[in-house]
C-alpha positions as CSV (number, residue, x, y, z in Angstrom):
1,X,141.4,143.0,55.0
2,X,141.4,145.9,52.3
3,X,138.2,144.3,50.9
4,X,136.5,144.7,54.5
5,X,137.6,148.5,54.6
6,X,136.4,149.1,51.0
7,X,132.7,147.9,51.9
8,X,133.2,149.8,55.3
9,X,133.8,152.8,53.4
10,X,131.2,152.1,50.7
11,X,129.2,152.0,53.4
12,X,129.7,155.5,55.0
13,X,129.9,156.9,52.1
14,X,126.3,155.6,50.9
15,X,124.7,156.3,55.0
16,X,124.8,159.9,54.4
17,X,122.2,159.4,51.1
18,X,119.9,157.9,53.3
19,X,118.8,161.2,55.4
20,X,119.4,162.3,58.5
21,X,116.5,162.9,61.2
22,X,117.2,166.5,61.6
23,X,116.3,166.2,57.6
24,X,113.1,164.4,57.6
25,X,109.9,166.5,56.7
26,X,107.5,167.2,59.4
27,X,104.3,164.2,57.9
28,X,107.7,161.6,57.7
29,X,108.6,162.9,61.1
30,X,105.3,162.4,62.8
31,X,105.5,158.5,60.7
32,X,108.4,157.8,62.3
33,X,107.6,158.3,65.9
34,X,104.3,156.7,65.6
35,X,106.5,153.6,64.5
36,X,108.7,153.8,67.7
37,X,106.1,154.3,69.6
38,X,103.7,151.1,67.9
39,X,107.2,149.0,68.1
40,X,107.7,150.1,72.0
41,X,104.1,148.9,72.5
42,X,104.2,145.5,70.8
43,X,107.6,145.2,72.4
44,X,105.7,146.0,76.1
45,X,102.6,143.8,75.4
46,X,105.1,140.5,74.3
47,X,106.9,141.2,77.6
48,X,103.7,141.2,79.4
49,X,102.4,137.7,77.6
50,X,105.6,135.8,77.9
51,X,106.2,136.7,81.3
52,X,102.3,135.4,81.7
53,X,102.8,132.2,80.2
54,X,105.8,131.3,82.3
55,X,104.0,132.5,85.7
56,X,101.4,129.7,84.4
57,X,104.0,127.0,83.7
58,X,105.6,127.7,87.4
59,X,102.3,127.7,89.2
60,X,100.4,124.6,87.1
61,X,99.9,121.7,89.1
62,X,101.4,118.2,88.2
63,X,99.2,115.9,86.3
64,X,98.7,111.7,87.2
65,X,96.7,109.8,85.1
66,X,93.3,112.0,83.6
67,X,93.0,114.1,86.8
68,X,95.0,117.0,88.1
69,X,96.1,116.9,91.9
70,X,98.2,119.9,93.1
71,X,101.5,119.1,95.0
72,X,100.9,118.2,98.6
73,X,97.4,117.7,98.3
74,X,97.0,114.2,97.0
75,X,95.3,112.0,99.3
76,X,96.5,109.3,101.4
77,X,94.4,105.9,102.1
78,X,93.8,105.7,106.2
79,X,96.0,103.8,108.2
80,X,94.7,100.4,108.9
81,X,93.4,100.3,112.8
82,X,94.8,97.9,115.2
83,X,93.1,98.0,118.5
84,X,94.8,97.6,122.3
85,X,94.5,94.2,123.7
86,X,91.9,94.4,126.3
87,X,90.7,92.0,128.6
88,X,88.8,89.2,126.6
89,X,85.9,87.3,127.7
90,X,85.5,83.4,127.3
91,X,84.8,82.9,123.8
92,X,81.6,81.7,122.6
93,X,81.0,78.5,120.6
94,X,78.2,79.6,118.5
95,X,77.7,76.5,116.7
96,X,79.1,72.8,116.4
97,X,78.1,69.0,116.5
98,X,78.3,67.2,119.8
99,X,78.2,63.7,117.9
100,X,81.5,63.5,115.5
101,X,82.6,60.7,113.6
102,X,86.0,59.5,112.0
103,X,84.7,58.5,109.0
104,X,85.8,61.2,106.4
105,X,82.6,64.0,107.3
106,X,83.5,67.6,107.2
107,X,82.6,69.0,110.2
108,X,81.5,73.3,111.1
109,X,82.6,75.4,114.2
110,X,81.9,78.5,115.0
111,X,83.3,80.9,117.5
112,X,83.6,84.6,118.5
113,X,86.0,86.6,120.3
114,X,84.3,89.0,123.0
115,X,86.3,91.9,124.4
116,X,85.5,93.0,127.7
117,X,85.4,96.9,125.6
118,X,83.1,97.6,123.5
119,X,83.8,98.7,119.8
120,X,87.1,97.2,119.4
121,X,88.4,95.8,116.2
122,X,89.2,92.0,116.8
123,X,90.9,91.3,113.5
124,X,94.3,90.8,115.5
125,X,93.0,88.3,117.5
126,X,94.9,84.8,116.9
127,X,92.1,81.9,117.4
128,X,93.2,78.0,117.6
129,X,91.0,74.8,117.7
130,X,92.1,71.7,118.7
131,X,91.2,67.9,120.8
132,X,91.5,67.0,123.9
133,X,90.1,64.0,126.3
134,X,87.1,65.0,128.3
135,X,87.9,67.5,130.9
136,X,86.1,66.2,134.3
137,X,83.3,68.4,135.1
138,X,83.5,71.3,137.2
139,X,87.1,71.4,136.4
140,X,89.3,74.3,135.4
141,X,92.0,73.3,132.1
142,X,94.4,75.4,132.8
143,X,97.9,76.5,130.7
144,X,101.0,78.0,131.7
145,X,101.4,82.2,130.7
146,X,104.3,81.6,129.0
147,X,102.6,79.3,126.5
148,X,100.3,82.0,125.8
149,X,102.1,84.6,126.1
150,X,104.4,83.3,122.5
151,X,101.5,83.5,119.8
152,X,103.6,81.6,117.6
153,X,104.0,78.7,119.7
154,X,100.4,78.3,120.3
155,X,100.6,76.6,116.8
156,X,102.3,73.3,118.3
157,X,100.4,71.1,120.3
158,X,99.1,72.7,123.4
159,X,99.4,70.8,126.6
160,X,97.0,72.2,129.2
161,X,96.3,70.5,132.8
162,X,93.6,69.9,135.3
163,X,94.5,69.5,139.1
164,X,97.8,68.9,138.0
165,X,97.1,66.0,135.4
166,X,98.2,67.3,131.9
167,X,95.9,67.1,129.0
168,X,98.0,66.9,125.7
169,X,96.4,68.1,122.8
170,X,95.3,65.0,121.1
171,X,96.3,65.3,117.0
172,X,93.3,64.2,115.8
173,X,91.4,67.0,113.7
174,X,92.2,67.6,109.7
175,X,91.6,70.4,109.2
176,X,90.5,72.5,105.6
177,X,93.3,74.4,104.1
178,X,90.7,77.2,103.9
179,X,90.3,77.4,107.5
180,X,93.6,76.3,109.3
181,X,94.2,75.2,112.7
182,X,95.0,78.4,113.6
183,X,94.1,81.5,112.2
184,X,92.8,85.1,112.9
185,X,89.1,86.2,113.2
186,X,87.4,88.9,111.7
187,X,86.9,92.3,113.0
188,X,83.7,91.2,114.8
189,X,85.5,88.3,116.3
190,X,84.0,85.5,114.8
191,X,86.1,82.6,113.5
192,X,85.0,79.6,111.8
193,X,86.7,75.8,111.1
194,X,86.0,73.2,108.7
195,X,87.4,69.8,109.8
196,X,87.3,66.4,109.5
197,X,88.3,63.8,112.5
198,X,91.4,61.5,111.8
199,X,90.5,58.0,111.3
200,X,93.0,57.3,114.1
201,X,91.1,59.0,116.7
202,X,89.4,56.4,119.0
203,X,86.0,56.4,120.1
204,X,84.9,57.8,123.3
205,X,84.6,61.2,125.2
206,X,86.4,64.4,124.2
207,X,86.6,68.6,124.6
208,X,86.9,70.9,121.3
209,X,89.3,74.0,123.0
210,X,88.9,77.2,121.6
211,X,91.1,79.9,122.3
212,X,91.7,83.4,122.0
213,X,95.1,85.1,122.6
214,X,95.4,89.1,121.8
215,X,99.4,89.8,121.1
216,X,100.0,87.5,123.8
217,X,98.7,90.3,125.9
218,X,95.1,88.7,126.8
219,X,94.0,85.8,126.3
220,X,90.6,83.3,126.9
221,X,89.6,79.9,126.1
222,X,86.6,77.4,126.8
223,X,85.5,73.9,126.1
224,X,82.6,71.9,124.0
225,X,81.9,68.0,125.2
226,X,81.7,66.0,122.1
227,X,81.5,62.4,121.5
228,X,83.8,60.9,118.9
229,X,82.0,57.2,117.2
């Protein structure tokens, strides 16, 4: 405690020796406030820079990868497009073989989906394929709404009926694993199977069914005549 005091006091004592500003010549004087004055400006000017530098850090925009995107402004990919069901056409066989065989030969069809609307997007479309005995001509096959109307349990066997006389889907198609039974088209509507007939199937006179069912919403089917040898 007395040793603090001493240098206290050695210090007072010594302050004096170093002038006073009421003692400074008038050249010293003039030094002196151009050095407050230069130290008051440097002082100012740091102010001024730091304050700049955070202003940038606040207002920079967050980086992603070797671009920069500012906040809210990044973009968004589209929202895919699903179309309204509306009214579907019969669909059209575009392409198949009237004469099929059970002997192991991969077999092509190809259909489309028409909408009654034009410039639709038909990707949601569910599209099935399957056997039946031949329909007699003239006649309508016809299948209950409520089949339809469950798209998920189109995917068991279908049983459809003609002036009251059922026609059972007849399990008789093998179908690729690239193209199954039932699938959906494209956005144009087409739809395409690769299959081969059962060896089980029996010769004789048969229908390929294709049908179209929208959501359960709308659907559309028609028939091909084949002959099975």
């Amino acid at each position: 405690m007395h040793e603090n005091l001493r240098r206290g006091q050695l210090y007072l004592k010594t302050l004096p020796a170093q002038g006073s500003m009421n003692n400074v010549n008038g050249p010293s004087r003039s030094i002196a406030v151009l050095a407050i004055i230069l130290f008051a400006l440097s002082g100012l000017i740091s102010g001024f820079a730091v304050g700049g530098f955070l202003h940038s850090r606040l207002g920079q925009s967050g980086t992603s990868g070797a671009g920069t995107t500012s906040e809210g402004q990044a973009t968004k990919p589209p929202a895919s497009h699903t179309s309204q069901p509306t009214a579907l056409e019969y669909p059209s066989v575009d392409s198949y073989s009237t004469i099929e065989r059970a002997n192991g030969t991969t077999y092509t069809l190809t259909a489309h989906a028409i909408s009654k609307q034009n410039n639709v997007n038909l990707s949601g479309i569910t599209c099935k394929l399957w056997l039946v005995q031949r329909i007699p001509a003239t006649k309508i096959l016809e299948f209950q709404n409520s089949t339809l109307e469950d798209v998920n349990s189109i995917q068991s066997l279908i049983t459809g009926s003609v002036d009251g006389r059922q026609f059972k889907e007849v399990n008789g198609l093998n179908f690729d694993s690239s193209t199954p039974q039932t699938h959906f088209c494209n956005a144009n509507g087409q739809i395409t199977w690769k299959y081969q007939v059962a060896t089980s199937v029996d010769s004789g006179e048969y229908d390929l069914v294709v049908l179209t069912d929208w959501n359960g919403v709308r659907y559309s089917w028609s028939w091909r005549d084949i002959d099975i040898k």
